[in-house]
C-alpha positions as CSV (number, residue, x, y, z in Angstrom):
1,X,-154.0,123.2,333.7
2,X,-152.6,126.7,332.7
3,X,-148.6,125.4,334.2
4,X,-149.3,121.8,331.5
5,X,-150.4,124.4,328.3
6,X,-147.6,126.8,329.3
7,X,-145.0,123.5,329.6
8,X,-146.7,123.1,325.9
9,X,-146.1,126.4,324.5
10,X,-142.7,126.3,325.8
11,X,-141.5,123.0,324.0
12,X,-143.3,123.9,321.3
13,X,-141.8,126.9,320.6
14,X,-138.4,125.5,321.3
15,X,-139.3,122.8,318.7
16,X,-140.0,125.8,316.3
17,X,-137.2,127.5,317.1
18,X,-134.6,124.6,317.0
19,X,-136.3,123.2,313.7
20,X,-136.4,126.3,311.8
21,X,-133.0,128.0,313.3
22,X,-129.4,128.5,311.7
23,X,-126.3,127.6,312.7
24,X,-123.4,130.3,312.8
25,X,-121.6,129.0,309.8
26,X,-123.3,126.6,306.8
27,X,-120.2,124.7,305.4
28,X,-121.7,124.0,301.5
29,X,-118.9,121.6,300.3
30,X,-116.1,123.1,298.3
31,X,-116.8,125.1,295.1
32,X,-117.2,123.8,291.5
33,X,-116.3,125.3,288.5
34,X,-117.6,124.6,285.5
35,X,-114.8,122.5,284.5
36,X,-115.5,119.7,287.6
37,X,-119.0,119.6,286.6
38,X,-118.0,119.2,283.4
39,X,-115.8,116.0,284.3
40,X,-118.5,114.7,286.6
41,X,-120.8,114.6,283.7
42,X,-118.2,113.1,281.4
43,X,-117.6,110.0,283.8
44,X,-121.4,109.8,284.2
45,X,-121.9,109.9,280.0
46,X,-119.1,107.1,280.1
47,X,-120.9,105.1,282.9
48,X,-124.4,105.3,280.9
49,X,-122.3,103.8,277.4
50,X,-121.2,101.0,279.8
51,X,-124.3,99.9,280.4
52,X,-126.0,100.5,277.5
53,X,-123.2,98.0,276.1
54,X,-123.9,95.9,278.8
55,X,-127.5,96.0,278.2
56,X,-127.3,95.2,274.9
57,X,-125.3,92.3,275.0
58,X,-127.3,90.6,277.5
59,X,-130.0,90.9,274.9
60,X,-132.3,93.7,276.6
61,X,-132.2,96.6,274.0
62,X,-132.8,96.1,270.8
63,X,-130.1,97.2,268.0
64,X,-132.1,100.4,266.3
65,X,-132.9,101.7,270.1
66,X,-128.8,101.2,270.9
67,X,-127.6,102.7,267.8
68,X,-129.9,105.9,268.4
69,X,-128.7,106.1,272.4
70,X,-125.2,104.8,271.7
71,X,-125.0,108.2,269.2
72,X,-126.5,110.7,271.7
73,X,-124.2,109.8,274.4
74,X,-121.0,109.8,272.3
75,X,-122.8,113.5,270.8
76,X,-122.6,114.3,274.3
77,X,-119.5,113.0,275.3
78,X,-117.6,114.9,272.5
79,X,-119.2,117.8,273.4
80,X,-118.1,118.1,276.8
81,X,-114.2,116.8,276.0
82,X,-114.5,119.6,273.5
83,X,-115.6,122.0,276.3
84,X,-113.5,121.0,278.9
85,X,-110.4,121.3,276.2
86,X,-111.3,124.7,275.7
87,X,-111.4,125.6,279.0
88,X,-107.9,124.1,279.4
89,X,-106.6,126.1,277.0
90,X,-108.1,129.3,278.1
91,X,-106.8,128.6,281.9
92,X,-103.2,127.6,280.2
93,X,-103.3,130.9,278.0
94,X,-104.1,132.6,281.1
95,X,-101.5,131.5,283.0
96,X,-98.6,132.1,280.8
97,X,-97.0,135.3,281.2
């Protein structure tokens, strides 16, 4: 009985041990700056206006509810071009000796 509950321990432990443990070296994907995340939320504004257009012509929005989205998402979508064009122009300022 004692050799079964010390078997137990044992793999339990390891369990603990293996679930709970670290490898050496994480790899966290490369790093963004704020100008990717900028573009990845620019192609996902300009995705959402797709198919709010496509919504609306098949009929399943009605117009006051796609003129009020259809006006926060180009709000938004002008906001981040204007963003990412001033970061541009920083980095190109920066780079000019």
């Amino acid at each position: 009985m004692t050799l079964g509950l010390a078997c137990g321990l044992l793999l339990t432990l390891a369990a603990i041990y293996y679930i709970f443990s670290l490898p050496g070296k994480l790899y966290l994907g490369p790093e963004k700056t704020r100008a990717s995340y900028l573009r990845e939320r620019k192609d996902a504004v300009y995705e959402n206006m797709r198919d709010l257009n496509f919504e609306y012509r098949a009929g399943k929005v009605p117009d006051a509810d796609y003129q009020s989205l259809k006006a926060s998402l180009q709000d938004e979508a002008a906001a981040l071009l204007a963003e990412i064009a001033r970061l541009e122009e920083t980095a190109a300022r920066k780079a000019k000796p």
